[in-house]
VMD Tcl script that draws the C-alpha trace (Angstrom):
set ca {
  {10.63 30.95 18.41}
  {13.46 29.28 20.21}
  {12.83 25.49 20.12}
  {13.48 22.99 23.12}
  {13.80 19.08 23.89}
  {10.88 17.93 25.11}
  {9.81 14.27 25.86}
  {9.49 11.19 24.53}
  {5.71 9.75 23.85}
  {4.59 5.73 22.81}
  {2.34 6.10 20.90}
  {0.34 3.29 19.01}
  {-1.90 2.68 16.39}
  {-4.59 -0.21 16.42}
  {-7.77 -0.96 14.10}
  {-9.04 -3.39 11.55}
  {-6.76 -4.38 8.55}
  {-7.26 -2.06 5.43}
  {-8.26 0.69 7.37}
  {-5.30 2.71 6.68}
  {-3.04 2.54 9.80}
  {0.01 2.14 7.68}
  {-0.53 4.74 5.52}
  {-1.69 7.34 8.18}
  {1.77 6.62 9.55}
  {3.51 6.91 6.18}
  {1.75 10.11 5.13}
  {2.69 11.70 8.39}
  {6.54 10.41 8.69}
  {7.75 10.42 5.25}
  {4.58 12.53 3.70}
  {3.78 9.76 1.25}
  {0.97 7.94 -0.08}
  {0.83 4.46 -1.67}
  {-0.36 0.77 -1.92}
  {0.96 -0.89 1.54}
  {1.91 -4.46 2.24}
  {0.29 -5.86 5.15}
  {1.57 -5.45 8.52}
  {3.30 -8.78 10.12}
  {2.97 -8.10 14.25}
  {3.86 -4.29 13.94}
  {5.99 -1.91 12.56}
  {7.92 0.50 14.19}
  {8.55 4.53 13.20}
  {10.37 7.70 14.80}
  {9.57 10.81 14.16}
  {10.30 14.57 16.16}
  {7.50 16.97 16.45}
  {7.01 20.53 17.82}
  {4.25 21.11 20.27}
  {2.77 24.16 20.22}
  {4.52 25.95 22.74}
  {7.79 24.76 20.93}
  {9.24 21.87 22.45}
  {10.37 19.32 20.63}
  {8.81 15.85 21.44}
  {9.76 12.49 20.18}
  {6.88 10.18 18.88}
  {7.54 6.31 19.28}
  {5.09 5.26 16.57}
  {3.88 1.40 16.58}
  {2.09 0.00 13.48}
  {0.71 -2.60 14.84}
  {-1.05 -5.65 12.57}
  {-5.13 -5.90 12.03}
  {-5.49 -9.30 11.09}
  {-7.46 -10.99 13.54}
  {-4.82 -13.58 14.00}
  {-2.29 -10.74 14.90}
  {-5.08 -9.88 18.00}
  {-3.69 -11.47 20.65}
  {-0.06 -9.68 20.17}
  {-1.51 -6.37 20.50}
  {-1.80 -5.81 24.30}
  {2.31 -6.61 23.95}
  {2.19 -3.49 22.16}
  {-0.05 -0.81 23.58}
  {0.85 -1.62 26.97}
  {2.45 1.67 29.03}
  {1.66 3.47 25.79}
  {1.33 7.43 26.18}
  {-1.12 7.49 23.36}
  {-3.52 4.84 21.46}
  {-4.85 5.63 18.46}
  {-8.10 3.52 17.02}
  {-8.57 3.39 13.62}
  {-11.59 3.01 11.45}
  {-12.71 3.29 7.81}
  {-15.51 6.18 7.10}
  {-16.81 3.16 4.33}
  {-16.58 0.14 6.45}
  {-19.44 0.54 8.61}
  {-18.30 -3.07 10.23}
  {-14.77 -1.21 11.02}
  {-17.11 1.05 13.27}
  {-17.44 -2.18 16.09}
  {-13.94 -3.13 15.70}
  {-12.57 0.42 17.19}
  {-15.59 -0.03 19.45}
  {-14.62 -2.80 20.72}
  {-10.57 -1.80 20.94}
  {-12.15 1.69 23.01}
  {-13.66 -0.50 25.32}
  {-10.34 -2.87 25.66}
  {-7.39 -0.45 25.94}
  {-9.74 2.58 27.99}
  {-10.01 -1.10 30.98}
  {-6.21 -1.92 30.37}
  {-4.44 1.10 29.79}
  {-6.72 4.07 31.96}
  {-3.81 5.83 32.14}
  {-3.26 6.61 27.78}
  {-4.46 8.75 25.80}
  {-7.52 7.09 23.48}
  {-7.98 8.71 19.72}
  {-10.09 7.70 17.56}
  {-9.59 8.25 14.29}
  {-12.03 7.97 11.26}
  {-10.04 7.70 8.05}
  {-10.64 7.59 4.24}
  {-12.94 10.57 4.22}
  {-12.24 10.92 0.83}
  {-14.15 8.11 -0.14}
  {-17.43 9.55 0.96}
  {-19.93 10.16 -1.12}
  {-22.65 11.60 0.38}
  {-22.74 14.25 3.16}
  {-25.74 11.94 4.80}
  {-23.05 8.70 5.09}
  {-20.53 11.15 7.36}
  {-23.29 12.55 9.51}
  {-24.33 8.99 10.01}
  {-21.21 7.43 11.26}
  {-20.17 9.91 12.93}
  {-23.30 9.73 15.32}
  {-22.25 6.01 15.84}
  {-19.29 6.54 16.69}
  {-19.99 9.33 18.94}
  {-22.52 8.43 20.51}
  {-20.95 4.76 21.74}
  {-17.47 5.92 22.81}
  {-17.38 9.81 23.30}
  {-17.59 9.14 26.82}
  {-14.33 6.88 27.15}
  {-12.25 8.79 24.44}
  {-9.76 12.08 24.54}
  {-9.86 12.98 21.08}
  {-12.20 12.18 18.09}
  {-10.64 13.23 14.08}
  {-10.48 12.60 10.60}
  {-8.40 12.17 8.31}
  {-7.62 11.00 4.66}
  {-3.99 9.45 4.45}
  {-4.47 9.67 0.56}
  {-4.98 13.33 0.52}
  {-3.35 14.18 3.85}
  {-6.22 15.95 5.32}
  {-6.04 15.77 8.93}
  {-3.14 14.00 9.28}
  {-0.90 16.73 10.43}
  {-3.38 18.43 12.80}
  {-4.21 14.67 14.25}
  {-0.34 13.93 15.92}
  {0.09 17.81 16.75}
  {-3.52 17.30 18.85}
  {-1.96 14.34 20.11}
  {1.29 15.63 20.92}
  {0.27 18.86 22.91}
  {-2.02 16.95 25.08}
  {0.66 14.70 26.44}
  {3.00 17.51 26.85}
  {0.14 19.33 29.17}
  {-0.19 15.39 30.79}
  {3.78 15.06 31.36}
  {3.78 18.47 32.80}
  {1.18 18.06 35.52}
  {3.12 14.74 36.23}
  {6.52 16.80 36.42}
  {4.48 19.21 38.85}
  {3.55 16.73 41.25}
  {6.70 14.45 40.54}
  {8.57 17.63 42.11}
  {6.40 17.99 45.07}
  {6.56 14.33 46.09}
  {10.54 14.43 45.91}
  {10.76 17.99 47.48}
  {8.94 16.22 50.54}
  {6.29 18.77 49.99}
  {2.84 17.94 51.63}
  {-0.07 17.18 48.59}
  {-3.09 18.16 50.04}
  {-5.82 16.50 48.40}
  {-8.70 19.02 49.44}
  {-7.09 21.79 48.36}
  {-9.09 23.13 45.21}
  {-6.07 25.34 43.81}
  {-3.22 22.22 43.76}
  {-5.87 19.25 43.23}
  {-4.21 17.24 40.02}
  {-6.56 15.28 38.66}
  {-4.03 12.80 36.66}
  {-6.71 11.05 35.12}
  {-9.08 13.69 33.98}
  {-10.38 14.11 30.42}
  {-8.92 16.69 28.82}
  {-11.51 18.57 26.32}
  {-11.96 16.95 22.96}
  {-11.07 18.73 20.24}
  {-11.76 17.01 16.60}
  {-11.43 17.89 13.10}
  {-14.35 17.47 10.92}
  {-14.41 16.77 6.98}
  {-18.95 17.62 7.18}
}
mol new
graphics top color blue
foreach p $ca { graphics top sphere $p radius 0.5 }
foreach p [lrange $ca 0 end-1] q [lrange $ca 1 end] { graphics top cylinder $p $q radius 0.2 }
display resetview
């Protein structure tokens, strides 16, 4: 396959400390796995990945901070970000309300982003029972508002790759309908909002796919 440059995507992470943010990030840039330091604000990666119709896309990857006193700096952040990614912790029920509550922020702020939610440490599950119940929660409060729901395990890298090449091929189908119509507009071609065949619907939901560990 011959490979071509794409686009470049924002795309940033938010969640509740410990939840594994930084080592998501770590697993999928450097495919690594260890004890991480706190994030101070955020932290800042680059990485290139191939969509799947081989383009080569650019990911802007923000680490941004959980601590609750890091909150406010966030919307800094996320704001004109191509994708946001919420993080939770598949054994910190409580980690459940704080991507609940981020869904409901960035999905007002940003309408315009992708919104991924992410359930990590699946390896720490013990029982099949746990899973099936958090993942009702989760689904059942912010399925609605949210493009793409998977998990992953940064310790064992399940997931991980699979989550950013989800992520990645949905913006590239986003940038090209906004190339399509970018054309028409500067072309001085006439959109015609009723028509059924050229309709672009720039905010529509595109169908979520998710990767399940149960």
């Amino acid at each position: 396959m011959n490979y071509t440059e794409g686009l470049e995507f924002k795309v940033v992470l938010l969640g509740f400390q410990a939840v594994g943010k930084s080592s998501i990030v770590k697993r999928y840039v450097k495919d690594e796995f260890g004890n991480e330091e706190s994030t101070i604000g955020a932290a800042f990666y680059s990485k290139r990945q191939i969509s799947s119709s081989g383009k080569y896309h650019r990911i802007q990857l923000w680490d941004t901070a959980g601590q609750e006193r890091y909150a406010g700096l966030a919307p800094m952040y996320y704001r004109n970000s191509d994708a946001i990614v919420i993080v939770y912790d598949s054994a910190w029920e409580s980690t459940i309300k704080e991507a609940e509550r981020w869904v409901e922020e960035v999905t007002k702020y940003e309408p315009n982003s992708l919104i991924v939610v992410v359930e990590n440490k699946v390896d720490t599950l013990g029982r099949v029972e746990e899973c099936s119940v958090m993942d009702n929660r989760i689904k059942s409060e912010v399925q609605r508002r949210i493009d793409i729901f998977s998990k992953s395990s940064a310790k064992t890298g399940m997931g991980i790759p699979n989550l950013f090449q989800n992520i990645v091929d949905h913006l590239e189908i986003r940038g090209n309908v906004l190339s399509r119509r970018a054309d028409e507009v500067l072309s001085g071609r006439a959109y015609d909002r009723n028509s059924s065949q050229r309709r672009i619907e720039l905010n529509r939901r595109i169908e979520i796919k998710r990767d399940y560990c149960c």
